[in-house]
C-alpha positions, -999 to 999 in steps of 0.1 A, spaced: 0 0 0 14 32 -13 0 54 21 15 26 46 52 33 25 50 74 29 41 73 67 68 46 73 94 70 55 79 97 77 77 76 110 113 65 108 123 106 111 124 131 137 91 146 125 65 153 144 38 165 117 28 141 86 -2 156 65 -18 132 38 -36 146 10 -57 129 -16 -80 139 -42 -95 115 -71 -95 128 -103 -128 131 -120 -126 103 -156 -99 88 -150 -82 60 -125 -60 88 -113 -52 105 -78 -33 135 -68 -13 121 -35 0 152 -12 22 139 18 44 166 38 60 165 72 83 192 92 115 169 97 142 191 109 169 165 84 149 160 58 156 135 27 192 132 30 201 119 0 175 120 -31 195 95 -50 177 68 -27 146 76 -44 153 58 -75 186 37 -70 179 5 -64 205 -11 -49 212 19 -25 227 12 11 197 23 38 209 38 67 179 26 86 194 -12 81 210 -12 119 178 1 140 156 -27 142 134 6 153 130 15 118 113 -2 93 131 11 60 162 -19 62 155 -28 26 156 6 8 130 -3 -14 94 19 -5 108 47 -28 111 28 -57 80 7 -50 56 43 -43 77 56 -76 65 25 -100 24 36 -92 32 73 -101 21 93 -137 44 124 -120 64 129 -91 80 149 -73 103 152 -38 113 184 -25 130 184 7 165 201 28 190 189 0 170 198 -34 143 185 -54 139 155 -80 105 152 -106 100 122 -124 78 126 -154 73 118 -198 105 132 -204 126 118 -178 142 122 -141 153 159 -136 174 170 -104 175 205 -88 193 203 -60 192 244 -54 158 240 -50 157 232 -11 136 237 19 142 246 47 128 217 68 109 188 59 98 167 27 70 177 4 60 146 -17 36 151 -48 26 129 -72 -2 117 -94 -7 84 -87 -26 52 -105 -60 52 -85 -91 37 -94 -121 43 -76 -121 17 -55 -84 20 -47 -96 56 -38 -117 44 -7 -89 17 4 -65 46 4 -91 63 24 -99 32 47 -59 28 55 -44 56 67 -68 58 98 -56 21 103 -28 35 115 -11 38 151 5 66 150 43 67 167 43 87 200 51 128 193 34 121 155 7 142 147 -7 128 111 -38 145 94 -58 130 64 -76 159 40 -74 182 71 -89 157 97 -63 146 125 -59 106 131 -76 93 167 -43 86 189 -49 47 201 -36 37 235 -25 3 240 -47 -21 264 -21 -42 274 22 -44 265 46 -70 272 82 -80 265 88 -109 244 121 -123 226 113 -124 186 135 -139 156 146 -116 135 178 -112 112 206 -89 116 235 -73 101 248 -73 61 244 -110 55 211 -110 78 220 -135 103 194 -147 124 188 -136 160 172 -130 185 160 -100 199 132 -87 230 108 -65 218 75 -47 232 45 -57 221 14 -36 221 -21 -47 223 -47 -26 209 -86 -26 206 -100 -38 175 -107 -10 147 -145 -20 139 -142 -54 154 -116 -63 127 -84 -76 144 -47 -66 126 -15 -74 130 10 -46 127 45 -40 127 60 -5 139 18 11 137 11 1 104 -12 -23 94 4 -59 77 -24 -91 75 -57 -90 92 -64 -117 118 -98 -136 129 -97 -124 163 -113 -93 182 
């Protein structure tokens, strides 16, 4: 899902404000997608966006979800147009090409716009999504204007959990918390890091 992608990229930053904006354009399976947030870093390097084998920096923190380096290009491949502007330049992706202005900066933050494929009925998934989310602590995240609910968790406890580590990805073991949160309309989900993976059967 493109909107789980662009709030992970946000999530794993400093930010504290994330603003999604979405609008379906009338005829065609198309959507204008809006997503800006105030991090004080920014996009560090824009050449992530569309290199594929790129090195994340997020790879060691096993409190960021980005190891892979991947939800750039992935949230790229579903866009007509696109375009990043952020603290070191801007990139647009369009008919003609990939076209780089890194003068054009700002002074905190990303601003990510693009027209994306959308048909109706992606439309209201998009819509349906985002408010899935559990927002990270300090977050504030708005969709067209509205602010998400901020969930509290019912219960949390401390389990070890496989998981893979490192360049080669050896496996390990590591403790981690683990939240447990009221159903959203009676419809359990199991996340990873507030956003939503594979709904479950239970309440």
């Amino acid at each position: 899902m493109v909107g789980g992608e662009l709030y992970q990229n946000v999530r794993d930053t400093n930010a504290t404000k994330c603003d999604f904006t979405i609008e379906k354009i009338e005829g065609r399976p198309q959507a204008r997608l809006v997503v800006e947030d105030n991090d004080p870093v920014g996009f560090v390097d824009l050449t992530h966006a569309y290199k594929v084998f790129a090195p994340s920096a997020k790879k060691e923190d096993p409190e960021k979800a980005g190891r892979f380096n991947l939800g750039e290009k992935y949230v790229l491949s579903m866009c007509y147009t696109a375009k990043i502007e952020t603290t070191s330049g801007t990139i647009e992706f369009n008919d003609e090409g990939r076209f780089n202005y890194p003068k054009r900066k700002r002074a905190v933050g990303t601003r990510f716009e693009a027209i994306i494929r959308c048909t109706g009925e992606q439309y209201q998934q998009f819509l349906e999504f985002i408010p899935k989310l559990i927002v990270r602590p300090g977050l504030t995240v708005t969709l067209n204007g509205k602010n998400l609910p901020i969930r509290e968790p019912i219960k949390t406890f401390n389990e070890p959990l496989r998981t893979e580590i490192g360049e080669d990805l050896r496996p390990s073991i590591r403790k981690t918390d683990i939240e447990v949160y009221e159903a959203v309309n009676g419809t359990g989900i199991l996340y990873e890091l507030g956003i939503p993976v594979v709904e479950t059967e239970d309440k």
